[in-house]
C-alpha positions as CSV (number, residue, x, y, z in Angstrom):
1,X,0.0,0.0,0.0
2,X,0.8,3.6,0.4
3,X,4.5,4.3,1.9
4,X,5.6,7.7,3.6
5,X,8.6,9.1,5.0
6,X,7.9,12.6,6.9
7,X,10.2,15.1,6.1
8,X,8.9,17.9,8.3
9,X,6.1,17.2,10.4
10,X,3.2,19.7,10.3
11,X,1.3,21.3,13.5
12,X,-1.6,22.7,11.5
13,X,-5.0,21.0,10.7
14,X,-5.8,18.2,9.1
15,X,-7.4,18.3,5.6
16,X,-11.2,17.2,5.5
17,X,-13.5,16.3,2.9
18,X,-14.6,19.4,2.0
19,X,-10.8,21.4,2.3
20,X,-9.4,22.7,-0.8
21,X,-5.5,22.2,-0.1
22,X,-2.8,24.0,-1.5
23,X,0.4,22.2,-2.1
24,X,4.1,22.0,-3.8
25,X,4.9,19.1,-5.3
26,X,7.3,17.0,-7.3
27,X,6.8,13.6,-9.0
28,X,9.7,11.0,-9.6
29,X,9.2,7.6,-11.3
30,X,11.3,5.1,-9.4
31,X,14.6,5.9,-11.6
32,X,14.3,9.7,-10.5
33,X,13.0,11.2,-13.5
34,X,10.9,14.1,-12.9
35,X,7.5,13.7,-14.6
36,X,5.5,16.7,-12.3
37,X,6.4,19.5,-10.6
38,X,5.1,23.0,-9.1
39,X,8.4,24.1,-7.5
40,X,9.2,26.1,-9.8
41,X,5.9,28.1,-10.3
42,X,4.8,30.4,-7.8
43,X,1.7,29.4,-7.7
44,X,0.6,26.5,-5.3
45,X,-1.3,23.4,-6.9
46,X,-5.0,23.2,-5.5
47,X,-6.9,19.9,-4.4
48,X,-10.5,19.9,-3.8
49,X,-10.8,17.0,-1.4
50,X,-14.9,17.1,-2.3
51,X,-14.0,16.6,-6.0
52,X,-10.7,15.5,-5.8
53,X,-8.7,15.2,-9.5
54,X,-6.0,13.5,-8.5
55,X,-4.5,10.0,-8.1
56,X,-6.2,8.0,-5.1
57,X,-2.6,8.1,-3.8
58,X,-2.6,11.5,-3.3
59,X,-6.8,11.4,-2.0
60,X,-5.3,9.3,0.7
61,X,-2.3,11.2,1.9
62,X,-3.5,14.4,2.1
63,X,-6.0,13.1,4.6
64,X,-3.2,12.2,7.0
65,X,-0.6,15.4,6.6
66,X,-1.4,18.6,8.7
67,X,-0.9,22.0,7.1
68,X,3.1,22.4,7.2
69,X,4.1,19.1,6.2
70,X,6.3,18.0,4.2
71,X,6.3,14.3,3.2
72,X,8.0,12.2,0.6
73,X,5.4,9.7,-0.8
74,X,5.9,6.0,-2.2
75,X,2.9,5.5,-4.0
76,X,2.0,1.8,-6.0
77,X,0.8,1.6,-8.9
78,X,-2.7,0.9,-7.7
79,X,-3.4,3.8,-6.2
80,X,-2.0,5.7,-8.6
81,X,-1.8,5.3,-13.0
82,X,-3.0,1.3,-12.4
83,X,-2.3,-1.0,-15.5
84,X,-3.2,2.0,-18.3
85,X,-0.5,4.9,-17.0
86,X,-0.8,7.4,-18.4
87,X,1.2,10.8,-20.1
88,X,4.4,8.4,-20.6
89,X,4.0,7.1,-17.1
90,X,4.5,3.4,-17.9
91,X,1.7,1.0,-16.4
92,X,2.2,-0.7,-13.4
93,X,4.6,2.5,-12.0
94,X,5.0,3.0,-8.5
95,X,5.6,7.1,-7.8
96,X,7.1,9.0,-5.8
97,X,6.3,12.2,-4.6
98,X,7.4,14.8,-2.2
99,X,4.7,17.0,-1.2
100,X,4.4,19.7,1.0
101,X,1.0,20.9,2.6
102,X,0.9,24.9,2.4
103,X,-2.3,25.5,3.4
């Protein structure tokens, strides 16, 4: 299943169902190539956890990282691209992410 190291632990609240959270983010397949990323942008990358369009991965994360965490995330390929991938993301590719709640 989902994997986690914590990075820098946050103190704020957790996100709910109905929390739009802001984030940074990087994705790595398992060989380090960048295939996402925000850091460069200024801009933060928004999540509507009540219509959420991201990976289940990420759904099930973001649920359990308070607002100033920082987190590098091991996620399978079931939860996130499955047996299709997708945008040159091979099938069957387990990510990894680091991604740091904002707010």
């Amino acid at each position: 299943g989902l994997q986690y190291k914590v990075l820098v632990e946050g103190k704020g609240a957790l996100p709910t169902d109905t929390t739009v959270v802001k984030v940074k983010y990087e994705g790595r397949l398992l060989d380090g190539t960048v295939f996402d990323t925000n850091l460069e942008s200024e801009d933060a990358f928004e999540v509507d956890m009540k219509y959420p369009s991201v990976i289940p991965g990420w759904v099930e994360v973001l649920k359990l990282m308070p607002v100033g965490s920082k987190w590098e995330v091991y996620i399978p390929y079931s939860l996130a691209y499955g047996e299709q991938g997708s945008y040159g993301i091979e099938p069957f590719s387990t990510l990894i992410f680091t991604i740091e709640v904002l707010k």
